[in-house]
N, C-alpha and C positions, 0 to 999 in steps of 0.2 A: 235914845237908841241910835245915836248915828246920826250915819244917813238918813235913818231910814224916817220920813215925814209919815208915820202914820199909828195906828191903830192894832194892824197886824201886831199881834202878842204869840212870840214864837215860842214853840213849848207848849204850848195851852191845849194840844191839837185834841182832836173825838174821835179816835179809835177805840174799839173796847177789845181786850184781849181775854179770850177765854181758856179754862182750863182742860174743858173739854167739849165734846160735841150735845152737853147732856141739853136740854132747853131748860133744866129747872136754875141753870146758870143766868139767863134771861132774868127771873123773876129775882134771882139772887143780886144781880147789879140793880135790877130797880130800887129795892127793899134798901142797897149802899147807898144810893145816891141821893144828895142834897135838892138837886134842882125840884121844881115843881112843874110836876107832872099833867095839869090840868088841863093846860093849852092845846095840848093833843089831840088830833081828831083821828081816830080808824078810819080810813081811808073807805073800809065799807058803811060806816057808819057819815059819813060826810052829804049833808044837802046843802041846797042853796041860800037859805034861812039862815046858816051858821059862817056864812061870808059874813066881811066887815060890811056895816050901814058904808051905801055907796059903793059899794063891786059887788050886788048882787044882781049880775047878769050874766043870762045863759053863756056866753061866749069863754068868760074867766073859770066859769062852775067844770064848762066842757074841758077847757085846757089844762085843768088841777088834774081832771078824770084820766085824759091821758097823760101827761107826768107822771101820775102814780104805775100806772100800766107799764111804762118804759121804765119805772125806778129798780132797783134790783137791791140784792143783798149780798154781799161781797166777803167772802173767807178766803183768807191769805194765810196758807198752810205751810208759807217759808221765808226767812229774813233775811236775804239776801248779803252776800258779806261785800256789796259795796255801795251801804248803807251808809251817808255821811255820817260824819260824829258831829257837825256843828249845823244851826242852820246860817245861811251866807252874814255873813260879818257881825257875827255874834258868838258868843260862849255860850247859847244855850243846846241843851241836847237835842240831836233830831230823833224824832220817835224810831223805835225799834236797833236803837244802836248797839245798848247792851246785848239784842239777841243775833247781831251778825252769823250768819253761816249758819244757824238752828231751824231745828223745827218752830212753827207758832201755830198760832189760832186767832189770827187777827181777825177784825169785824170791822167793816166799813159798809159804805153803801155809793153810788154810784147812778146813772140815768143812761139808756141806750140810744144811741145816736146818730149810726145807721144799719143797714143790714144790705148786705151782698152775696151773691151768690159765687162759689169759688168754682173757678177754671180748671180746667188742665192738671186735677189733682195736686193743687199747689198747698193746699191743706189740709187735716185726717181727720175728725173727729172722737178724740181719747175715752169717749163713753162706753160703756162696759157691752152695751148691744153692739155697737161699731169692732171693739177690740175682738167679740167674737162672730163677726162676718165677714166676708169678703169688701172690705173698706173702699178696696178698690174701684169700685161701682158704684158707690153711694152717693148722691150729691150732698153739698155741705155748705151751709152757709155763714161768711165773716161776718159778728155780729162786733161793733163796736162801743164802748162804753167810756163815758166821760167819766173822772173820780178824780180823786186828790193825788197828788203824788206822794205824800207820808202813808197812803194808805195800800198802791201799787206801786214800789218804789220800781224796778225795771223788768225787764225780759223773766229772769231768774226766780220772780217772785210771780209775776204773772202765768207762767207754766205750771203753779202749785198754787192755781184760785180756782175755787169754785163760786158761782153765781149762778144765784135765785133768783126767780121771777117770779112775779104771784103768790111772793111769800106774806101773807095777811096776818096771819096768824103765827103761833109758836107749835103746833100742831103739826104741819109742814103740809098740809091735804092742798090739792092745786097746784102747788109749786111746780115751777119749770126749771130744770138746774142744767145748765152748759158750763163748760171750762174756757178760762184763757188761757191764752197759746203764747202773748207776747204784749209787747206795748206797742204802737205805731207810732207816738211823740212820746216825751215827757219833759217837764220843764220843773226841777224841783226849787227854783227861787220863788217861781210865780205860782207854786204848788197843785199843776192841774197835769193830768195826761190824760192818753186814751186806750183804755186797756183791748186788745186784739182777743176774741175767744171764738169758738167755733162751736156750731150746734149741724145737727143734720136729721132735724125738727122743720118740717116743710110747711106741717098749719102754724106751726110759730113760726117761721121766719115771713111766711103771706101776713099773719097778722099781726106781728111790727109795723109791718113793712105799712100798711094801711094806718097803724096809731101812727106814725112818725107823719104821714101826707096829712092827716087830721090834725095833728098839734100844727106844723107849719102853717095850714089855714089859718088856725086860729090864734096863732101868734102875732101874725100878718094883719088880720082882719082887726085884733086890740094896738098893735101900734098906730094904725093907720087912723083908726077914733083918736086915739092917745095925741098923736101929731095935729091931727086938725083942728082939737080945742083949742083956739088960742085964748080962752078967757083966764086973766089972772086969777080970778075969784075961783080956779074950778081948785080946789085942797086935794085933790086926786092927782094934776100932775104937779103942783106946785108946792106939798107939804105935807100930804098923808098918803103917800105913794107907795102900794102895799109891795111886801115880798113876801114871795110861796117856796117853803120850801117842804119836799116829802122825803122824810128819811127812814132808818131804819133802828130808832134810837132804843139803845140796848140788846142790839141784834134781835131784837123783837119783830113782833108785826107793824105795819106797814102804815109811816101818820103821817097829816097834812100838818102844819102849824104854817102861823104868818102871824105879819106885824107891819109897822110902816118903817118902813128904809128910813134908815138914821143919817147916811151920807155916803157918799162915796168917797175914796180917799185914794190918792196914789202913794207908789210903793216901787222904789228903784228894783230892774227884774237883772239888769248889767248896770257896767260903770256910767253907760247912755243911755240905755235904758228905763224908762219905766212903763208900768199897766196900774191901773186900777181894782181896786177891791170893795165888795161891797161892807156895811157897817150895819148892822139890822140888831132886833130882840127878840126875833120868830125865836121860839123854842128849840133847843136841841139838844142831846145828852152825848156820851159817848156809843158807840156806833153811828152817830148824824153824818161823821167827816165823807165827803166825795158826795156827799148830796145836792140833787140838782137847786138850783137857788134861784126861781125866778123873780126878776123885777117886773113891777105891770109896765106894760110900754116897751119894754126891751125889744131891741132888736136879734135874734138869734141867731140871723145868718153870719153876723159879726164878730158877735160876743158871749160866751160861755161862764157861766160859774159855778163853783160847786165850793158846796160846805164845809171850810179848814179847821174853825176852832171857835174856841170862845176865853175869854178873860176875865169871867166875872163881870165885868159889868158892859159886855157886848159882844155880841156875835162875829163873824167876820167870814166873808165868801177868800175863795183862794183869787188869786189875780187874775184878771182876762191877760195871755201869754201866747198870741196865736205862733206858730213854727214859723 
């Protein structure tokens, strides 16, 4: 490949594209699909008993609980026509090329990352009860979302997403659906951006806003055990060092899968550049891509991942690409 020293297999990516909004489309790409489906856990269905022997402790069980809370489900209802046609120094296709400038039906999925309150009506919220009131008035809050960049490629596409919370099931009962408005980064070599959407949902944006202080505890609280073990012998940081990832595979409802991190690998992001990518076997189908991808230990304030693809025989997180 190049340059390029690694693993990332471009082309391979986990978007599902649907033909319509019907959910029996769900069950129809399951029924296609080769992979095996068993590793999965329903995310309402997940206890601490079904963690790997060695992370069963409260603190990881808690922090999967909210991952999943923050994951979302991502529909991209337009293919923007300035959609590469290659990915960076290669002749392979970037997804969505063929459908430049059309409508789609893309599926992805995604983790939310922060939430704000907006100012000075700097932003509307497009929601059909907003469109008919006095907008003017309402407060609204920027909710931000980590995802892939083949899966939100810019602005254009991000004004035509919609995004689910609480999506469990293929049923849709619970769900919380906001729009995005735009991207605030994107980096499509190292495949991550952060999509910009707007809700004017006050108990939902209090109760992000409270999952998001709770994960950071507990992200905090597992590196800092993570950092102090120095014993070689412990196989938790020295060789079965798990990865969590909660996606949205098949546009369906809402799964946990993991496995042990196979390596990490770098990956040129410029001509100076490089980031790093994870290498994993956690489960994942199409709908997985922009899925939040934890490693145990990781540090978050730092470092971001999310779900780009797979190649048959490995998984692979998008690059950490900070702006």
């Amino acid at each position: 490949m190049g340059l390029f020293q690694t693993k990332f297999d471009y082309g391979t990516h986990e978007t599902a594209v649907f033909k319509s909004d019907d959910v029996a489309e769900v069950e129809n790409q399951k029924r296609e699909c080769q992979k095996d489906h068993t590793k999965y856990i329903p995310v309402n269905e997940l206890l601490l008993e079904k963690l790997p022997a060695g992370y069963r402790e409260q603190n990881l069980f808690d922090l999967i609980q909210c991952m999943a809370e923050l994951t979302v489900r991502i529909t991209v209802k337009f293919c923007s026509a300035k959609r590469r046609k290659y990915w960076m120094g290669t002749e392979a296709e970037y997804p969505g090329y063929k459908d430049r400038g059309k409508e789609s039906r893309l599926i992805g999925s995604g983790q939310i990352c922060d939430v704000l309150k907006v100012e000075n009506g700097e932003m509307k919220c497009p929601c059909d009860h907003c469109k008919g009131a006095n907008s003017e008035k309402r407060d609204v809050w920027n909710i931000h979302v980590f995802t892939a960049t083949h899966v939100v490629y810019d602005s254009d596409e991000a004004e035509k997403s919609e995004i689910k919370l609480f999506y469990e099931g293929n049923d849709g009962r619970g769900n919380k659906t906001f729009y995005g408005v735009g991207t605030i980064w994107s980096n499509a070599n190292g495949d991550l951006c952060v999509l910009s959407c707007v809700t004017c949902d006050q108990n939902l944006a209090a109760s992000l806003l409270l999952t998001i202080k709770q994960i950071n505890i507990l992200w905090k609280s597992i590196r800092e055990n993570y950092q102090n073990d120095k014993k070689e012998s412990n196989q938790r940081k020295y060789k079965d060092r798990i990865v969590v990832i909660v996606s949205h595979p098949h546009g369906g409802g809402k799964c946990v899968s993991f496995d042990n991190l196979d390596g990490r690998v770098w990956k040129w992001i410029y001509i100076d550049n490089r980031g790093w990518h994870l290498n994993y076997k956690a489960s994942t189908c199409t709908g997985s891509s922009g899925a939040p991808v934890y490693l145990y230990g990781m540090d978050w304030d730092k470092t971001a991942y999310a779900h780009s693809g797979c190649n048959g025989d490995c998984n692979y997180s998008t690059t950490w690409c900070p702006k």
